[in-house]
C-alpha positions in Angstrom: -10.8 -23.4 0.5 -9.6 -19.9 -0.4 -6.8 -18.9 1.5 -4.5 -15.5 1.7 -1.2 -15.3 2.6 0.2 -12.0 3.9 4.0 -11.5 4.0 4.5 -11.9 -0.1 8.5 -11.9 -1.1 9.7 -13.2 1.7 11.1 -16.1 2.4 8.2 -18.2 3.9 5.4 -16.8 1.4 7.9 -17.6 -1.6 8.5 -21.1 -0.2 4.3 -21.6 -0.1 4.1 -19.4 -3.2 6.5 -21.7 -5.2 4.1 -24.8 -3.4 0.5 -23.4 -4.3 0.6 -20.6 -6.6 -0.9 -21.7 -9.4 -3.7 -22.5 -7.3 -6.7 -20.1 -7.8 -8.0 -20.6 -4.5 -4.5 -19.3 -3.0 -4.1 -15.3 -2.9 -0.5 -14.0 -2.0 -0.2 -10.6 -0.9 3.1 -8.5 0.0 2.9 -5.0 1.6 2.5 -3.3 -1.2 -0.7 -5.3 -1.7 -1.6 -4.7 1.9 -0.1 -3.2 4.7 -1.9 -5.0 8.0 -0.5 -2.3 10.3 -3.0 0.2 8.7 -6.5 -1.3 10.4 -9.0 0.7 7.7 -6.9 -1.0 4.7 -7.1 -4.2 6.2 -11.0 -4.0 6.8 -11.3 -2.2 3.1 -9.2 -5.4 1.5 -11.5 -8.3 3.1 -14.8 -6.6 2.9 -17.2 -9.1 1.4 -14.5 -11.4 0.7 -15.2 -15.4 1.2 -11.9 -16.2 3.6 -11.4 -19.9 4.9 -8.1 -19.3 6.3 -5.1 -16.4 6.4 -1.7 -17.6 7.0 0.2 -14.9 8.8 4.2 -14.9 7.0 4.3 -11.2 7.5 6.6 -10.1 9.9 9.6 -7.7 11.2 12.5 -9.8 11.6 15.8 -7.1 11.8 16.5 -8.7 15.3 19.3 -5.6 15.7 17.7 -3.4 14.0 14.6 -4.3 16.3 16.4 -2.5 19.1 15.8 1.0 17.7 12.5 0.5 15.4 10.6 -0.7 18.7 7.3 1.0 17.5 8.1 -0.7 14.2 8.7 -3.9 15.2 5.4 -3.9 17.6 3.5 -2.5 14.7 3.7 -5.6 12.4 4.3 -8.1 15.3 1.6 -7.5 17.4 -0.9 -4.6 16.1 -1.1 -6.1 12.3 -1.8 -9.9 13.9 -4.7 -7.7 15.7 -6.2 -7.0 12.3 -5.9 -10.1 10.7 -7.3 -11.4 13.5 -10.2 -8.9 13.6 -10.6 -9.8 10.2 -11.0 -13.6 11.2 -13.5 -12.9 14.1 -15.8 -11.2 11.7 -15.6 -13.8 9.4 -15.4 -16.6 11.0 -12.0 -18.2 9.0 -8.5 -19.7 10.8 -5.5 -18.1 11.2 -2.1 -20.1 10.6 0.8 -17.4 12.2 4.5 -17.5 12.5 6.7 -16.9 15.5 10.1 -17.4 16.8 12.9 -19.4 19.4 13.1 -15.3 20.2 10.2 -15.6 22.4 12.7 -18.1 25.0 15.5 -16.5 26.6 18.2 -18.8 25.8 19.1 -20.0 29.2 17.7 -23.8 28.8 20.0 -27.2 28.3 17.2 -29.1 27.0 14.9 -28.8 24.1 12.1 -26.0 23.8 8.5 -27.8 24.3 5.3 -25.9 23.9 4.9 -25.7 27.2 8.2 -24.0 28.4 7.6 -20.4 30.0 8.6 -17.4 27.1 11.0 -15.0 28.0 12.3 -13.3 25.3 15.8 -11.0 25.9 15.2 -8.8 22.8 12.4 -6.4 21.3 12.1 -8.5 18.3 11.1 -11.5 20.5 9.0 -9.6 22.9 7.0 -8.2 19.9 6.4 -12.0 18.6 5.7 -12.8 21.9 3.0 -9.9 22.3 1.4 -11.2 18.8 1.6 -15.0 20.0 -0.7 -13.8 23.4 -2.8 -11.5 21.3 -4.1 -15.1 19.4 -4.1 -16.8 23.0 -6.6 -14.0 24.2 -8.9 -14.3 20.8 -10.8 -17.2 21.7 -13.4 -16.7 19.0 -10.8 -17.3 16.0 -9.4 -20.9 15.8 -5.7 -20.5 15.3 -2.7 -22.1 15.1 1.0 -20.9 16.1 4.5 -22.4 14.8 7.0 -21.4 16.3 10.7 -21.8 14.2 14.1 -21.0 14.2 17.2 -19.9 11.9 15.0 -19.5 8.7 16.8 -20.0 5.4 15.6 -20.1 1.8 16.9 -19.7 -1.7 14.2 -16.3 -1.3 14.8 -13.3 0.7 18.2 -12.4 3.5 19.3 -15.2 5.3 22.3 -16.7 7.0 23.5 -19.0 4.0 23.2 -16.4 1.3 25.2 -14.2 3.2 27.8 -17.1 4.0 27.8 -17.4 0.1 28.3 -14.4 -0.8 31.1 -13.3 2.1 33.1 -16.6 1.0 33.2 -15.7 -2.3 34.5 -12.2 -0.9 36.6 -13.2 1.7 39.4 -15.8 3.1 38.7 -15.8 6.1 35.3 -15.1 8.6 34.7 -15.5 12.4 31.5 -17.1 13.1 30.0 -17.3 16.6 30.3 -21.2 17.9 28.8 -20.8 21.2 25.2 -20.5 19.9 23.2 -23.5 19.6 20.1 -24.1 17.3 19.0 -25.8 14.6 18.3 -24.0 10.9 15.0 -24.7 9.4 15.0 -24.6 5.3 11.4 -22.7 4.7 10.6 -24.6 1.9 10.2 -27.9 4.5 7.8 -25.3 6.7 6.0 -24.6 4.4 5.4 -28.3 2.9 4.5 -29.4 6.2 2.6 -26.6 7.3 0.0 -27.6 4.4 -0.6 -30.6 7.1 -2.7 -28.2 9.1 -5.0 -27.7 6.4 -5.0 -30.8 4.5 -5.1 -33.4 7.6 -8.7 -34.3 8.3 -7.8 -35.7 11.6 -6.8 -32.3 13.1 -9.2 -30.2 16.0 -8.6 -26.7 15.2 -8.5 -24.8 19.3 -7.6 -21.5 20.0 -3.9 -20.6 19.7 -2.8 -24.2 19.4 1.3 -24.1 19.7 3.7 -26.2 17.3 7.2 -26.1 17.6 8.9 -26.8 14.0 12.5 -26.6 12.9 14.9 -29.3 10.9 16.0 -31.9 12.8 19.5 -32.2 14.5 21.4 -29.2 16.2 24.5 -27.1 15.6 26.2 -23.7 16.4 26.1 -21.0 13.5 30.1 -21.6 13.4 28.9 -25.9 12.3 26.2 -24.8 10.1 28.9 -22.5 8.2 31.3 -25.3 7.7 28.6 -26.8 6.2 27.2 -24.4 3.8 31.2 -24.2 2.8 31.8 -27.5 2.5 28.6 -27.9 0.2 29.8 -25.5 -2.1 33.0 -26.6 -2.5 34.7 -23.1 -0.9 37.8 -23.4 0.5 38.2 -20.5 3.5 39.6 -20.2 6.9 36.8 -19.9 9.5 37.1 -19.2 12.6 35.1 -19.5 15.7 34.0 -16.6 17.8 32.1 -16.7 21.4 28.8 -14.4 21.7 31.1 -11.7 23.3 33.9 -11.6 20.8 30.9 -10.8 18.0 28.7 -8.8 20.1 25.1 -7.7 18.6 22.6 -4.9 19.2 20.2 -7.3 20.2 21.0 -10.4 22.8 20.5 -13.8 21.3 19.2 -16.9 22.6 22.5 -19.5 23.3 20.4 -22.4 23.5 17.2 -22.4 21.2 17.0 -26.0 19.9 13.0 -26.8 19.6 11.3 -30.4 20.6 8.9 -31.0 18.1 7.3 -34.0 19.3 3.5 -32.7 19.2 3.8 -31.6 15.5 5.7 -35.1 14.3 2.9 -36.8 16.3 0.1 -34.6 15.7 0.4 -34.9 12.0 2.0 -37.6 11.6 5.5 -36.9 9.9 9.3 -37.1 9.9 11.1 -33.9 9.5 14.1 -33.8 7.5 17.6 -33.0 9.1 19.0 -29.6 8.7 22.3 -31.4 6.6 19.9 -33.3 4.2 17.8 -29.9 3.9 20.2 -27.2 3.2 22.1 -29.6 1.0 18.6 -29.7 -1.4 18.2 -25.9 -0.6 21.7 -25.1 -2.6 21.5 -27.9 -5.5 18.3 -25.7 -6.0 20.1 -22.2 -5.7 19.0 -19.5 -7.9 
């Protein structure tokens, strides 16, 4: 099966990178290897190529900085999942592609299903969203979408290396408390994304929907305390409401994901987020 991975560096790719790199069949590629916002580059690079699947890690995720790069942000979120998907069409292969708890406005007190109505608050959410419908509309291409939340990885920017490094430069940090989630170490999406491919059992359809995030919920004020507590640093924290840290972008306040129909579907347990970020910094680099 000879796969290709856009999306190279970050923290996703590195996770499946670290998982299957060595694998000759596997081809990694970051945007220096190819930009899929350019169409003709994106047709040039597959020509002729034998493609079973892409997997789509590629994406603008600057949720602020969203706000102002809107043609940017739609650029890799919607128009480059048009060319891979082009790309798929013509050669008949799967696409695997990543979205986000972005594309639900936050307004819920229950968890996310697949079937909940999107209705994302920000441009970074409505540019995943307008990539997740561009795969709905494809009905030729057999593809699957996960949707995740609060990504973090011992690759790439996330929330708990920027917790590490601001408590080893501070003594004391307001985190927002009122924001409910739950953090997803990539390294577990990744391992149990290979379930898509590997599991026999499984019916590709057209834009099948997965929901997938650790188990267990917190606020980023909990999941702070944790990270700190973990690493043994000793800070005063203190926690902030949405509108005492306000952002250029609005964030969901309730984006905790049911995933029942991937747990069932595949046939797995997830780990919980305490168990998972506690591996991700015994592992730290």
């Amino acid at each position: 099966m000879k796969v290709f991975v856009t999306g190279k560096g970050g923290q996703l790719a590195s996770e499946f990178e670290k998982l299957k790199g060595k694998d000759p069949d596997w081809t990694f590629l970051s945007y220096e290897d190819l930009d899929i916002t350019n169409e003709s580059e994106v047709k040039k690079f597959f020509k002729n190529k034998q493609i079973d699947v892409i997997i789509n890690c590629a994406a603008y995720t600057a949720v602020d900085q969203a706000e102002d790069d809107v043609k940017l942000s739609y650029a890799v979120n919607e128009t480059g999942v048009k060319h891979l998907l082009d790309v798929c069409k013509t050669s008949k292969s799967k696409l695997i592609h990543y979205s986000t708890d972005y594309v639900f406005n936050g307004e819920s007190s229950e968890p996310y299903s697949e079937k909940s109505i999107p209705d994302p608050q920000s441009i970074y959410g409505k540019s995943k969203l307008a990539g997740e419908q561009l795969l709905k509309k494809e009905k030729a291409v057999q593809s699957v979408i996960i949707r995740t939340s609060w990504v973090y990885s011992n690759f790439g920017h996330n929330f708990v290396k920027t917790m590490l490094r601001l408590g080893r430069e501070k003594s004391e940090l307001g985190i927002v408390s009122d924001q409910i989630g739950s953090p997803t170490y990539a390294h577990d999406l990744a391992r149990d994304s290979l379930k898509v491919l590997e599991d026999t059992r499984y019916e590709w359809k057209n834009a099948d929907i997965f929901h997938y995030s650790n188990e267990g919920s917190c606020s980023w004020y909990e999941f702070a305390i944790q990270i700190f507590h973990l690493k043994g640093l000793n800070l005063q924290l203190n926690p902030l409401s949405t509108e005492q840290f306000p952002t250029r972008a609005i964030r969901p306040k309730y984006s905790l994901l049911d995933k029942t129909k991937f747990k069932e579907t595949f046939n797995i347990e997830i780990n919980a987020w305490k168990y998972s970020l506690e591996k991700m910094l015994k592992s730290e680099i």
